[in-house]
Steps between C-alpha positions, in 0.01 A plus 500: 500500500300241242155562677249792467439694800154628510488887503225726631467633176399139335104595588550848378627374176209297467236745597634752250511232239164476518390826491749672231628465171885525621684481861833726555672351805791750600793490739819504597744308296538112604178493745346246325274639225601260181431207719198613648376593161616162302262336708217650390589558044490326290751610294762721492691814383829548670719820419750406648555185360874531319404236282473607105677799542239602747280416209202551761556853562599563095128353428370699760652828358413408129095379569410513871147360367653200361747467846149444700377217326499161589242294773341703771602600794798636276787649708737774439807496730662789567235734284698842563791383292219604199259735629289454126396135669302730705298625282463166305377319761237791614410505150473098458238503821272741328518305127428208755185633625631555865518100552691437808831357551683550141828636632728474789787766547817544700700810559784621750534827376270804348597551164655868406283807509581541087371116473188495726211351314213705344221327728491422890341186441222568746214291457710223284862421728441446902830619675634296787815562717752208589769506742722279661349219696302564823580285800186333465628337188847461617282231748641702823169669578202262564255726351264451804400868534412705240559859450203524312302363748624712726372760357141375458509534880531081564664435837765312566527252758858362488792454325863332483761695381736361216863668530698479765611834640692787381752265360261356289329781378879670389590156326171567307563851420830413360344214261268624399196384234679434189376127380872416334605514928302259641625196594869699526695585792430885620878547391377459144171673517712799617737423207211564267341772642891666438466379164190635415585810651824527282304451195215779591798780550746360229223462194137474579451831645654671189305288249183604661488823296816510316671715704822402601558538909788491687519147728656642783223738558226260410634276817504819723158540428395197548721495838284814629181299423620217658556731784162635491325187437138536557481865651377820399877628420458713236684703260726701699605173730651366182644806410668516835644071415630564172698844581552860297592280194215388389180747410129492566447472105762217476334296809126539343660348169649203654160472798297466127737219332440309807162527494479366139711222553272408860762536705315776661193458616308781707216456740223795541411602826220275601219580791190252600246827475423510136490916537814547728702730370828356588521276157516884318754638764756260569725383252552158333796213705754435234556071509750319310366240293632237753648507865802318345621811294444728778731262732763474166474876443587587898786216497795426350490099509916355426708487783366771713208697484493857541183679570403794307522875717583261797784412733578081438225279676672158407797452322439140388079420458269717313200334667646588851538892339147453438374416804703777733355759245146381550579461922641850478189692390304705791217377385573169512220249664461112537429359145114380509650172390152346630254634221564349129349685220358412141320743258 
């Protein structure tokens, strides 16, 4: 893919820009942040650049001041792999005067509780979330009715729909957002929505905190959330996936390495009353960073592809697995494939 893809984050960016010294935009690994955030510096401080000896990260360890130089909007890539940049940077904004737009910065994970920096940042670094690309920016949905709008009480007269039936809707669960798919076949997508999930429970979720975890159990997990996608499951459900093996203590450990690396991401209860009490009382839906992972986590995708807990749906197409297990549920109703929405 040689083009940019505008992202709904491209006016947040800008907004912030103009308002505070420094922008953190955070995410899961591979949704697009670096990109997104190369558009806007201009220049750059890359940690993970191999180059040197990682000389980048060695100058960032030896004089974090000096690793921030350079022309303005100045980004740091991949910030948590030195938490002192942190502080540099929130330090820089103030020596600055509070001008706007200095620094840009990128992170996937939360740095280690021994390694968080000494200041939040508030007032100086503008924190933005980034995920994997909406269907709005994938081009499928036309963006003519908007959720905001919506919610300012604006009517809407009509709309066409953009996906074409349950079919379509599983195909698009099972590619999900990732930029590095588009323009591939929903074979592939799959393929590196696998990938990516190998590489959360075979390294990333251990170098999160340090901790070394065992694989196996970092895929059941992430099999019970992919399970419980999007409900109000809570402790005990997953208790009740993963089996006597594994304890309470052990799952909270592994639930908070996910969370740091964004593969996690929970929703609080919402309500339209401002003073309902239903935000306090009910409890947060678990998502996985992308509806890719939770297809990859609930399949197995070679030859055959055995559901998780469940008897054999299809034993040759993970997208028609995925579509029986969405036709199965009791709650299932006609997809309101006639109502496109934007933020």
């Amino acid at each position: 893919m040689d083009r940019y893809i505008g992202r709904c984050v491209d006016c947040l960016v800008e907004r912030d820009l103009g308002i505070f010294g420094a922008v953190l935009i955070q995410g899961p690994k591979w949704c697009g942040k670096t990109t997104t955030a190369q558009r806007f510096a201009e220049s750059s401080l890359s940690l993970s650049d191999p180059s040197g000896g990682f000389a980048a990260l060695q100058l960032a360890r030896l004089d974090p001041a000096q690793a921030i130089v350079g022309p303005t909007p100045r980004l740091v890539d991949e910030w948590q792999e030195e938490p002192k940049l942190w502080d540099a940077v929130r330090f820089e904004c103030d020596v600055r005067g509070g001008e706007p737009g200095q620094f840009i910065l990128t992170g996937s994970a939360t740095p280690r509780a021994e390694n968080q920096p000494m200041h939040s940042g508030v007032g100086r670094i503008a924190r933005l979330r980034m995920d994997t690309m909406t269907l709005f920016e994938l081009g499928i949905s036309s963006g003519a009715v908007s959720l905001g709008a919506l919610l300012d009480g604006d009517s809407v007269a009509a709309s066409l729909g953009s996906i074409a039936g349950i079919a379509g809707i599983a195909d698009l669960l099972c590619r999900g957002g990732w930029p590095q798919a588009v323009g591939k076949t929903t074979a592939d997508a799959m393929r590196i929505a696998a990938a990516y999930i190998d590489g959360v429970c075979e390294s990333d979720v251990s170098r999160a905190d340090g901790v070394k975890r065992d694989p196996v159990k970092v895929r059941a997990l992430l099999s019970s959330l992919a399970r419980n996608e999007s409900t109000l499951a809570g402790m005990r459900s997953i208790e009740r996936d993963l089996g006597v093996d594994v304890s309470k203590n052990t799952i909270t450990g592994y639930m908070d390495a996910l969370r740091r690396i964004n593969i996690v991401d929970d929703v609080p209860a919402w309500h339209p009353a401002l003073r309902s009490p239903v935000k306090l009382r009910q409890g947060a839906k678990r998502h996985l960073a992308d509806s890719s992972l939770a297809v990859a986590s609930s399949v197995r995708i070679r030859s055959r592809c055995h559901p998780i807990r469940r008897p054999l749906a299809c034993s040759s197409n993970p997208l028609c697995y995925t579509i029986s297990r969405f036709t199965r549920r009791s709650a299932m109703r006609p997809y309101p494939t006639t109502t496109t929405l934007t933020t």
